[in-house]
C-alpha positions as CSV (number, residue, x, y, z in Angstrom):
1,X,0.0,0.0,0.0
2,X,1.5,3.5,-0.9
3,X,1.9,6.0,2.0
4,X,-0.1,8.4,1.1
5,X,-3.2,5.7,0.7
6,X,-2.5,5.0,3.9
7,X,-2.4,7.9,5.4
8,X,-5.8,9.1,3.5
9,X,-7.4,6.1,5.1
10,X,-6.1,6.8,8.7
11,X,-7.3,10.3,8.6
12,X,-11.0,9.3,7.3
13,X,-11.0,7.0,9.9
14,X,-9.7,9.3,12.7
15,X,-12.2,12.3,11.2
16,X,-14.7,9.8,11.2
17,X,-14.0,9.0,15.0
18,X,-13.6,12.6,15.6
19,X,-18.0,12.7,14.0
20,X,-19.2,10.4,15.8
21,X,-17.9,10.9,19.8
22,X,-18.4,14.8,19.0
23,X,-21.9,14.3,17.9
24,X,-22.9,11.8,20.9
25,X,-21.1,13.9,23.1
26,X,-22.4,13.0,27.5
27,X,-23.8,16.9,28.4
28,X,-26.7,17.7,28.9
29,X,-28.8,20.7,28.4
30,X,-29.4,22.8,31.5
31,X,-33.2,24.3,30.5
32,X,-35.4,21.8,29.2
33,X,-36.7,22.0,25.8
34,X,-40.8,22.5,25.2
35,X,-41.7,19.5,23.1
36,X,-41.9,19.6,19.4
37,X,-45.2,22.0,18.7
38,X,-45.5,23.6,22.0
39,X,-44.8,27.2,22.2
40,X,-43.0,29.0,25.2
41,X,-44.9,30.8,27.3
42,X,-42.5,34.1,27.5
43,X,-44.3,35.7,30.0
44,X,-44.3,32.9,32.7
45,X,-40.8,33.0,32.3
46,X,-40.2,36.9,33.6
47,X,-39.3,37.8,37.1
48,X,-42.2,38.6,39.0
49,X,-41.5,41.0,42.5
50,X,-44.4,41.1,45.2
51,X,-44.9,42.4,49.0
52,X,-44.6,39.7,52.0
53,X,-47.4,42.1,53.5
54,X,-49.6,42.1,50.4
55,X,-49.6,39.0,47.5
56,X,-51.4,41.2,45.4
57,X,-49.3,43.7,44.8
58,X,-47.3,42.4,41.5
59,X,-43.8,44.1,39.5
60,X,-41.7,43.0,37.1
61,X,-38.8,44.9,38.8
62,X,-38.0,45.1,42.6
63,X,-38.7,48.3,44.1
64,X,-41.0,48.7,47.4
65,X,-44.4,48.1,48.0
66,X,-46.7,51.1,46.8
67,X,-48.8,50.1,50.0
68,X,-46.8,49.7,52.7
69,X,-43.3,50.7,51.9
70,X,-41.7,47.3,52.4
71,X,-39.1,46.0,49.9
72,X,-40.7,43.7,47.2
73,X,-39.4,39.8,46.9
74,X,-38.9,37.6,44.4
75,X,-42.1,35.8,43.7
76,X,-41.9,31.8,44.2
């Protein structure tokens, strides 16, 4: 066999390698994906602030409680 056959066939076989194990690679994503056909609901996913005092007061940025004065929280 000539050299440079050779070395054509060990490259296509370490590129090859290289395909496969990148393309199976062990990592997971960290957000899950919606299925295939749901939408995202963008607004669940926003940050919503409210008072410990008073559940019904609602933000999308902290700032303090237009009833009592208390800092707002993150919502659970």
């Amino acid at each position: 066999m000539k050299a440079s056959t050779k070395f054509g066939m060990i490259a296509a076989a370490a590129l090859l390698a290289f395909a496969v194990l990148n393309g199976t690679g062990c990592q997971q994503s960290s957000t899950p994906t919606p299925p295939v056909g749901q939408a995202t609901n963008v607004a669940s996913q926003t940050v919503q602030y409210t008072c410990s005092m008073h559940p019904d007061v609602l933000q999308e940025k902290p700032g303090k409680c237009p009833k009592c004065g208390m800092d707002l929280i993150v919502k659970k």
